[in-house]
VEXRODREN-496634 format. One record per residue (C-alpha): x, y, z; residue in one letter; residue number from 1. Coordinates in Angstrom, 1 decimal, always signed. Layout:
! VEXRODREN-496634
> X:Y:Z:code:pos
> X:Y:Z:a:NUM
...
This chain:
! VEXRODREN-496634
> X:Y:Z:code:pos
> +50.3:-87.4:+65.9:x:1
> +52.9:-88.9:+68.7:x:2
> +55.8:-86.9:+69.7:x:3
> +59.1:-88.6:+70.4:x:4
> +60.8:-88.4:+73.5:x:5
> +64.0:-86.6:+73.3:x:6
> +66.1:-88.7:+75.8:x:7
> +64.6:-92.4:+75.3:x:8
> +63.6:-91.6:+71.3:x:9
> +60.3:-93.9:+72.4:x:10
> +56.6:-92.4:+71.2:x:11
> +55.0:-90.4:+74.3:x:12
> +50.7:-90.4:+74.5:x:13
> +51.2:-86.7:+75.5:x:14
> +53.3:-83.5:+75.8:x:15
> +56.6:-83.2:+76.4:x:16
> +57.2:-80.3:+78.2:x:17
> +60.2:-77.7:+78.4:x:18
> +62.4:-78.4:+81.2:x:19
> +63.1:-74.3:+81.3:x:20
> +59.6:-73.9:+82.2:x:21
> +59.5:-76.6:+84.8:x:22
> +62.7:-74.9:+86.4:x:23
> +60.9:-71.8:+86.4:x:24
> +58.0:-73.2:+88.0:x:25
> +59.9:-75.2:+90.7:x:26
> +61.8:-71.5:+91.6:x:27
> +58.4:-69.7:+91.9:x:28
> +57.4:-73.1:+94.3:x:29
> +60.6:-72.6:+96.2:x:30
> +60.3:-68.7:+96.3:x:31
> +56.7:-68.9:+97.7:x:32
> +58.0:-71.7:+100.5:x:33
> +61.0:-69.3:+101.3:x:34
> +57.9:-66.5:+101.7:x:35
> +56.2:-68.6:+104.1:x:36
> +58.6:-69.6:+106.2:x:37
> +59.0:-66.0:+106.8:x:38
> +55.7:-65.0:+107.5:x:39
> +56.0:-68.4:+109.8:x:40
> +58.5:-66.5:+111.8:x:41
> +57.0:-63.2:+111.6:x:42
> +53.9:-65.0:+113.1:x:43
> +55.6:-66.8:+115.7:x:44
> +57.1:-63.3:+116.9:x:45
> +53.8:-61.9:+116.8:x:46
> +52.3:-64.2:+119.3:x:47
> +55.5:-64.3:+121.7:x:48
> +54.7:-60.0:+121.7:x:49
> +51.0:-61.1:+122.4:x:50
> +52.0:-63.9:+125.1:x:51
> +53.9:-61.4:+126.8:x:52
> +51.2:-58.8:+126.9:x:53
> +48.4:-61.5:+128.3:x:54
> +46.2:-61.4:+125.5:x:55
> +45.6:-65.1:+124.7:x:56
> +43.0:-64.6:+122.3:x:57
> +44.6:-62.6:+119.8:x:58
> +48.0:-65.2:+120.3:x:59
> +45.7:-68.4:+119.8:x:60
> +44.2:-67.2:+116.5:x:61
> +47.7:-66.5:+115.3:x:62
> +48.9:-69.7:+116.6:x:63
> +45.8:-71.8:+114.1:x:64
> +47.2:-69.2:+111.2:x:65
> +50.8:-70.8:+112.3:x:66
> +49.7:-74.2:+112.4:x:67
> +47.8:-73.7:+108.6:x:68
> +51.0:-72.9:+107.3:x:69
> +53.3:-75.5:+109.0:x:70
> +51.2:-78.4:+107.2:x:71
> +51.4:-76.2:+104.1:x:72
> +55.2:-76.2:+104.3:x:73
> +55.6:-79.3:+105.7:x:74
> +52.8:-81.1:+103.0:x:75
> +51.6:-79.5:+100.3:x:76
> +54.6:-77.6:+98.8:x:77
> +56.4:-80.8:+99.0:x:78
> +54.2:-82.5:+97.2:x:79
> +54.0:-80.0:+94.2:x:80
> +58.0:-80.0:+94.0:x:81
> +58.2:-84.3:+93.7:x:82
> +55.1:-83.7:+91.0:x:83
> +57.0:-81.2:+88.9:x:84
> +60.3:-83.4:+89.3:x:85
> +58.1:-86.5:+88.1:x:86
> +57.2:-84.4:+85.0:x:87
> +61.2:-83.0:+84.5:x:88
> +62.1:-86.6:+84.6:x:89
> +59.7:-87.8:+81.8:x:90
> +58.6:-90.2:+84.1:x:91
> +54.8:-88.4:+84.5:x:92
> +53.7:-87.1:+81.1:x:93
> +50.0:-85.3:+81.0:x:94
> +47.9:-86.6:+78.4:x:95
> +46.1:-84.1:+76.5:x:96
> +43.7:-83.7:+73.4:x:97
> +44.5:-84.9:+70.6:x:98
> +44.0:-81.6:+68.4:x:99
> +46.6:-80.7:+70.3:x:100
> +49.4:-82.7:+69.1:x:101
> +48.2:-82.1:+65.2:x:102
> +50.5:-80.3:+63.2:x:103
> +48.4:-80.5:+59.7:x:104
> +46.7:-79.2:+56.8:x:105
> +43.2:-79.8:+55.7:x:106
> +42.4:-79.2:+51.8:x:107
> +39.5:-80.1:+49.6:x:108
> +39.9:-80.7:+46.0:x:109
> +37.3:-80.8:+43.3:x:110
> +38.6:-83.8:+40.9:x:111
> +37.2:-83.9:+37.3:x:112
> +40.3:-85.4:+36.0:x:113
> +42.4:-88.5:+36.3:x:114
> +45.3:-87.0:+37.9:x:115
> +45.5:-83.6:+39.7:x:116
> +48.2:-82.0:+42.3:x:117
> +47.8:-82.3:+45.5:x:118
> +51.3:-80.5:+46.0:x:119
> +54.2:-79.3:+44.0:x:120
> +55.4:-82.0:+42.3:x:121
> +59.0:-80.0:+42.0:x:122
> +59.7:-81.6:+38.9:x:123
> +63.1:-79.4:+38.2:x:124
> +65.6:-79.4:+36.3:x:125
> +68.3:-77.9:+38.5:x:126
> +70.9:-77.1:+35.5:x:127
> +68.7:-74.8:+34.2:x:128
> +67.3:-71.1:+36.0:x:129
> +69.1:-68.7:+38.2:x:130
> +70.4:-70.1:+41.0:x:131
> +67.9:-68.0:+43.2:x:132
> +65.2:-70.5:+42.5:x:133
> +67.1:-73.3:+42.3:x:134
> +67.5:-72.7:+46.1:x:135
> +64.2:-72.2:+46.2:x:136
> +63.1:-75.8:+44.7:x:137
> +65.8:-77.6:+46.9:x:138
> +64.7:-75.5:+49.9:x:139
> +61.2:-76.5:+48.9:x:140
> +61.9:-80.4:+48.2:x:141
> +63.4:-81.1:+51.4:x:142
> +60.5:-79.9:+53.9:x:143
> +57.7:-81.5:+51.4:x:144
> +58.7:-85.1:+51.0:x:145
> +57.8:-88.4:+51.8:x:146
> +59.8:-88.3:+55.2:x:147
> +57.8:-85.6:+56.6:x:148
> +54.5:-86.2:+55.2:x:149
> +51.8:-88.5:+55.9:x:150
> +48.6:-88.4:+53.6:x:151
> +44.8:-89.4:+53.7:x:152
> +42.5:-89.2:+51.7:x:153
> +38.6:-90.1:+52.4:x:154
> +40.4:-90.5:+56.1:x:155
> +42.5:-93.9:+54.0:x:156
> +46.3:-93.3:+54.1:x:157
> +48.1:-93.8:+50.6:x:158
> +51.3:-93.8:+49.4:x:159
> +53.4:-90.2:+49.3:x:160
> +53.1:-88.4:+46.1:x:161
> +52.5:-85.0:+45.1:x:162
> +49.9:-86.0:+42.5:x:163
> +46.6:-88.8:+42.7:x:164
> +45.6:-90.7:+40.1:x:165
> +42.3:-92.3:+40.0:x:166
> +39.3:-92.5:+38.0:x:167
> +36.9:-91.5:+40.6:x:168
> +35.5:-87.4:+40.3:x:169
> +34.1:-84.9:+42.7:x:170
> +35.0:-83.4:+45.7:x:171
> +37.8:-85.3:+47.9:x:172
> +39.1:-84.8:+51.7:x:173
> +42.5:-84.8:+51.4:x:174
> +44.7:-84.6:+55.0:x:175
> +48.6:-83.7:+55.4:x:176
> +50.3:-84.8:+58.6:x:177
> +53.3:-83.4:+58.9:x:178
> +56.1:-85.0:+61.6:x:179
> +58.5:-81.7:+62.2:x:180
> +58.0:-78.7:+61.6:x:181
> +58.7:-77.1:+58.4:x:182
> +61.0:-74.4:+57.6:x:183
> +60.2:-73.2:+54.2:x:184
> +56.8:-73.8:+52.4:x:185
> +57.7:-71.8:+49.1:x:186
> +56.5:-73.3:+46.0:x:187
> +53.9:-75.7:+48.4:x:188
> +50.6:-75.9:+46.4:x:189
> +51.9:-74.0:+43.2:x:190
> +49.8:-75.0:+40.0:x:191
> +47.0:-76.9:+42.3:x:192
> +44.4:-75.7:+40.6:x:193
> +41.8:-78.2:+41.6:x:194
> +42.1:-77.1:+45.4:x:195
> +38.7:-75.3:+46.1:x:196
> +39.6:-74.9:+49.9:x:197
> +42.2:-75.3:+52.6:x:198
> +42.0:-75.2:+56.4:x:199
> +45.2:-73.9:+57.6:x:200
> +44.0:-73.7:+61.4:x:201
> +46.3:-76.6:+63.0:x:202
> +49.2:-75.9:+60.6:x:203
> +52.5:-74.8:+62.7:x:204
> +54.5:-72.4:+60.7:x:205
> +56.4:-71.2:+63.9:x:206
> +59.7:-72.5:+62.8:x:207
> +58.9:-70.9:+58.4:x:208
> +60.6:-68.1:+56.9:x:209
> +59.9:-68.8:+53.2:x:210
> +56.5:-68.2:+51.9:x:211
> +57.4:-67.8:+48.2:x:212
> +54.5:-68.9:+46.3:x:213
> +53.0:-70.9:+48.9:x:214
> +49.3:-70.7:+46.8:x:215
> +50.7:-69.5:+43.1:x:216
> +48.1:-70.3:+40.5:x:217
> +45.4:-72.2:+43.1:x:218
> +42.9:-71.0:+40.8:x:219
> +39.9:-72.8:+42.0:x:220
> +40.6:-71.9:+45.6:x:221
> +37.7:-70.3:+46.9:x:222
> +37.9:-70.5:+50.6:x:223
> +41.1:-70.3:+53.2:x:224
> +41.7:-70.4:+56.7:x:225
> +44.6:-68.3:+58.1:x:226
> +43.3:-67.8:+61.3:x:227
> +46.2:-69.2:+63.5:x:228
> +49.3:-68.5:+61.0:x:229
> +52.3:-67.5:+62.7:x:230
> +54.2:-65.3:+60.6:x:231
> +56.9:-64.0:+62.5:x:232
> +59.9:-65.6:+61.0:x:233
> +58.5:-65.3:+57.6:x:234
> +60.8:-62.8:+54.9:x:235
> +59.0:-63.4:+51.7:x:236
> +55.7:-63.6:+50.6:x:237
> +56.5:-62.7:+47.1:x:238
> +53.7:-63.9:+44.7:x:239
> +52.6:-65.8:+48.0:x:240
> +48.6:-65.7:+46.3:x:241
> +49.7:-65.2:+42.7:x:242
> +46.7:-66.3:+40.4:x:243
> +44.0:-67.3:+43.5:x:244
> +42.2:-65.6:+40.7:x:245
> +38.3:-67.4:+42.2:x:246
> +39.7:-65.8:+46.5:x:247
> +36.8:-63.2:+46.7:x:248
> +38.5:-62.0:+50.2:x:249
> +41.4:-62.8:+52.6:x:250
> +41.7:-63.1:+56.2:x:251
> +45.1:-61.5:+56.9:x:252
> +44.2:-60.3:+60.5:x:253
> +46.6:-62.8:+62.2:x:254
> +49.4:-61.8:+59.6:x:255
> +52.8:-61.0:+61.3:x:256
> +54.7:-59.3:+58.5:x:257
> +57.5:-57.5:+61.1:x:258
> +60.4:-59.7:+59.2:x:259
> +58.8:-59.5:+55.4:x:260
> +61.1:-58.1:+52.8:x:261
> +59.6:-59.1:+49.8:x:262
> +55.7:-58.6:+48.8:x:263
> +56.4:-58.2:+45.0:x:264
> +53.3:-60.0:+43.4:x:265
> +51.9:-61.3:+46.5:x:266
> +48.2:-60.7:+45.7:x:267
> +48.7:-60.7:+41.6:x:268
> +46.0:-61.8:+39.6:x:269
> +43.3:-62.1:+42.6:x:270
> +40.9:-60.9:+40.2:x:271
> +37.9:-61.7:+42.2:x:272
> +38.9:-60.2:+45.1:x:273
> +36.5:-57.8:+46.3:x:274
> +37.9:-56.7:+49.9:x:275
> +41.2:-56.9:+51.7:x:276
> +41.9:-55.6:+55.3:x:277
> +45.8:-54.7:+55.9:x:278
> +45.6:-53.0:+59.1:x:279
> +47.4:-55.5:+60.6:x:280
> +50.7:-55.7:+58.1:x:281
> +53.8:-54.2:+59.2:x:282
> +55.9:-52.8:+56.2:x:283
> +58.8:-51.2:+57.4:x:284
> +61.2:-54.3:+56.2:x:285
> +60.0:-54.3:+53.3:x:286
> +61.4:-53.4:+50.1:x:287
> +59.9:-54.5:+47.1:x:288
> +55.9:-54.2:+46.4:x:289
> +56.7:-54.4:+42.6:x:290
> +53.1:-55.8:+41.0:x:291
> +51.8:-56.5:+44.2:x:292
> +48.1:-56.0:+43.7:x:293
> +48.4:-56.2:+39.8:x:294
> +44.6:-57.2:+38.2:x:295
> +43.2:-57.1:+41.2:x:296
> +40.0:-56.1:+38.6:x:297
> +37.5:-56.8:+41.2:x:298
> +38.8:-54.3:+44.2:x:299
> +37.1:-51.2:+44.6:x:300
> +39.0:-49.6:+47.7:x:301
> +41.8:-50.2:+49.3:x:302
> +43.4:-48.4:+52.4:x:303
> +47.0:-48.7:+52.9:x:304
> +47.1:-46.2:+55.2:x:305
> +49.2:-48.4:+57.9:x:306
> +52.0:-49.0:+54.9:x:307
> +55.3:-47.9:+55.9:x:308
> +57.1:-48.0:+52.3:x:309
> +60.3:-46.0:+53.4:x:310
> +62.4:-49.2:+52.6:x:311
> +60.8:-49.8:+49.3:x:312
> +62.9:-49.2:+46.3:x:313
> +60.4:-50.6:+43.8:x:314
> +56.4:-49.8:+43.7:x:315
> +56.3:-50.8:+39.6:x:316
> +53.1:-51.9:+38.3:x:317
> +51.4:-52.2:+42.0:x:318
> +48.1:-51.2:+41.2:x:319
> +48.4:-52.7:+37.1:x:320
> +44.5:-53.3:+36.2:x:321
> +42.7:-52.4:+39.1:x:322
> +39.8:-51.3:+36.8:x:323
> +37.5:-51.2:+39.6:x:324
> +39.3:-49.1:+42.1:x:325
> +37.7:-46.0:+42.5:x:326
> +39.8:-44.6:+45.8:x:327
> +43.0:-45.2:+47.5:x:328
> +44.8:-44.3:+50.5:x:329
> +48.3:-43.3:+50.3:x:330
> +49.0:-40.6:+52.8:x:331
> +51.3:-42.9:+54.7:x:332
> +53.9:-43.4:+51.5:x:333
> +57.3:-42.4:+51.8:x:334
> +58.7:-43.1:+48.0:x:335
> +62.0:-41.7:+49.0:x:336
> +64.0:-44.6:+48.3:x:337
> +62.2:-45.6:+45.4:x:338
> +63.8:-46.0:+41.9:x:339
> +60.5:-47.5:+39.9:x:340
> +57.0:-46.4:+39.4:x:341
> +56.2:-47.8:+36.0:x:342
> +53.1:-48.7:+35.0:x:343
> +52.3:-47.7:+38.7:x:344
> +48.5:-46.9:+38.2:x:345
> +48.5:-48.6:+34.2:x:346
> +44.5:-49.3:+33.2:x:347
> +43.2:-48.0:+36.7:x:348
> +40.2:-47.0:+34.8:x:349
> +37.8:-46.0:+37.6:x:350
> +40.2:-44.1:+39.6:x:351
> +38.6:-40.6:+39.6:x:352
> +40.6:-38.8:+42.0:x:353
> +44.2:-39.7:+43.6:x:354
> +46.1:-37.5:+46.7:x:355
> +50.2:-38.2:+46.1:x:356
> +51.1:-35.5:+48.5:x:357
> +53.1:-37.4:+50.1:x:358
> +54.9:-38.8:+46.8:x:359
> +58.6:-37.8:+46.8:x:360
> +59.7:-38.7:+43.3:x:361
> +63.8:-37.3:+43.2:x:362
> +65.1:-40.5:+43.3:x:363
> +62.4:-42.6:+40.8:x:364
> +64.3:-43.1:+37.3:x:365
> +61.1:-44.9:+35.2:x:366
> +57.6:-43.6:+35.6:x:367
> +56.8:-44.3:+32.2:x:368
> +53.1:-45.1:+31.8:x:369
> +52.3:-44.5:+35.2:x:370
> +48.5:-43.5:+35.1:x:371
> +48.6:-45.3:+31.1:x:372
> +44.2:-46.6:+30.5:x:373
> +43.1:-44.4:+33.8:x:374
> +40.8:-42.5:+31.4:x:375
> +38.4:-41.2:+34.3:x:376
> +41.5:-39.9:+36.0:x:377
> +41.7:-36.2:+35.1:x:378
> +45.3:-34.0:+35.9:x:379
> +43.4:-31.6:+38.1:x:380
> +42.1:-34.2:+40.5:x:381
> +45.7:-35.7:+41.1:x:382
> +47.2:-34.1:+44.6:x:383
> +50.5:-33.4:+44.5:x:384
> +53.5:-32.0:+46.3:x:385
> +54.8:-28.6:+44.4:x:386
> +57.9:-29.7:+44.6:x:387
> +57.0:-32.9:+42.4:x:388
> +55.4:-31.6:+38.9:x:389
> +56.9:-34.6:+36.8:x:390
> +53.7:-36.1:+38.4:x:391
> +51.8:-34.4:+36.0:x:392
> +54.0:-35.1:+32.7:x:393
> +51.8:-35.9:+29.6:x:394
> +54.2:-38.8:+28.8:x:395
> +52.4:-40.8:+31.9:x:396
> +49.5:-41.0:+30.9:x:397
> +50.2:-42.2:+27.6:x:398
């Protein structure tokens, strides 16, 4: 994909490169000429102290030293400074690879009907919801359109749209080239249910902060690549894998989640995922895990011990149907702050044994049904903190 040049506006074959750096470079050039010229003169000392004292040899070999450095000075460093001008100046650009001017996504889609999504569509009608996702649609609509996107499919360009018709089945290739970067990708392939599997690798997120719902109801996706995601500007994820219901496990090791605030429903209804390591998420923005890893069915450990929940006000239905979890770690919890733990544990039927130790529930106003269905889960085998009783109520587990 060409870049524009900022200055002229024509396509450049190549990089364009920060000035900022260049500077820098050019003042480490300079600096190291400045050093030179200095040992130079220390040099030239040296060998007028040697002169003095008759001993030639000693002088000469300081002299060739001298002499290495004068066409150093004189050449070389010269040369490097008119290069990295040439290069400030756009008149010298370096061509490079071309993976690394690619700023795309790479899905594949199993097609058994006529028409299927390839994004959302964000068919909306704007009069109607609250205006927190009306934002979100419009946010949405203006970084996925036609003016940013260039798709192929089978490697043949077509037309923008967010759906493709044809009467052809089976599995298709289908590429998104974006030409800036995008800023939100909330709502991106909600409801594309016939995308089996997406290679994320040479997508640049640098410049996102909205993940809202990014893969919502991608039901069919059964791979994903998150290898190279950059996170770091991101402050929601909430329900960003909602319904990935076929995702058996998730690569999150590259995750960045310093700025998060929202995970509410991020993993919810990932019913066939079997593993997920978190050791790399950063929680302590965070304050809302409501549902987060609700019928996750198919987990049977999780350890959350790196979670730092002392922001979180709502932990509600987190762990709703994970039927197959048999431990947890929650040592690391601080529920200080938190208001709701409803339905917390509800239907966590394998769940034998449970250490809330670290559970401080003054502040929590709804724990109704908190350990609800988690009929291997016995009183005796829940740890608590003495202070913290209502743990235990009868009404809970009803």
């Amino acid at each position: 994909m060409a870049e524009t040049c900022p200055n002229c506006g024509g396509i450049l074959n190549g990089k364009i490169i920060d000035n900022k750096i260049i500077d820098n470079i050019l003042s480490l050039n300079n600096n190291i000429n400045m050093t030179l010229l200095e040992l130079k003169n220390q040099i030239e000392n040296i060998v007028n102290e040697f002169i003095n004292k008759k001993n030639m040899y000693i002088s000469s070999q300081l002299k060739n030293v001298n002499t290495l450095i004068n066409n150093l000075l004189n050449d070389d460093i010269e040369k490097i400074n008119n290069e990295l001008n040439k290069i400030k100046n756009k008149d010298y650009i370096t061509n490079i690879k071309d993976n690394e001017l690619k700023n795309e996504i790479i899905c594949i889609y199993n097609k058994q009907d006529n028409e299927i999504n390839l994004l959302h569509d964000y068919n909306y009608n704007l009069f109607s919801g609250t205006e927190q996702y009306k934002k979100l649609y419009l946010e949405g609509k203006n970084n996925i359109n036609g003016n940013n996107i260039e798709i192929y499919i089978n490697n043949k360009k077509i037309e923008f749209d967010y759906k493709y018709k044809s009467n052809k089945k089976g599995n298709i290739k289908v590429i998104f080239k974006f030409n800036k970067l995008l800023t939100s990708t909330n709502y991106m392939f909600w409801k594309c249910s016939s995308l089996i599997s997406i290679d994320l690798s040479s997508f640049n997120t640098s410049n996102v902060n909205n993940m809202c719902m990014m893969f919502d109801s991608c039901s069919s996706l059964k791979s994903i690549d998150l290898s190279s995601f950059n996170n770091s500007n991101v402050n929601n994820m909430d329900s960003m894998f909602y319904g990935c219901s076929s995702l058996k496990s998730i690569d999150l090791s590259s995750f960045n989640t310093s700025n998060v605030n929202n995970m509410s429903s991020m993993f919810w209804n990932c019913s066939s995922l079997e593993s997920i390591d978190l050791s790399s998420f950063n929680t302590s923005n965070v304050n809302n895990m409501n549902s987060m890893f609700k019928n996750c069915s198919s987990l049977e450990s999780i350890d959350l011990s790196s979670f730092n929940t002392s922001n979180v006000n709502n932990l509600s239905s987190m762990f709703w149907n994970c039927s197959s979890l048999e431990s947890i770690d929650l040592s690391s919890f601080n529920t200080s702050n938190v208001n709701n733990m409803s339905s917390m544990f509800w239907n966590c039927s394998s769940l034998k044994s449970i250490d809330l130790s670290s559970f401080n529930t003054s502040n929590v106003n709804d724990m109704s049904h908190m350990f609800s269905g988690c009929s291997s889960l016995k009183k005796e085998n829940i740890k608590i903190n003495e202070s913290d009783k209502r743990i235990l109520n009868d009404e809970l587990f009803k």
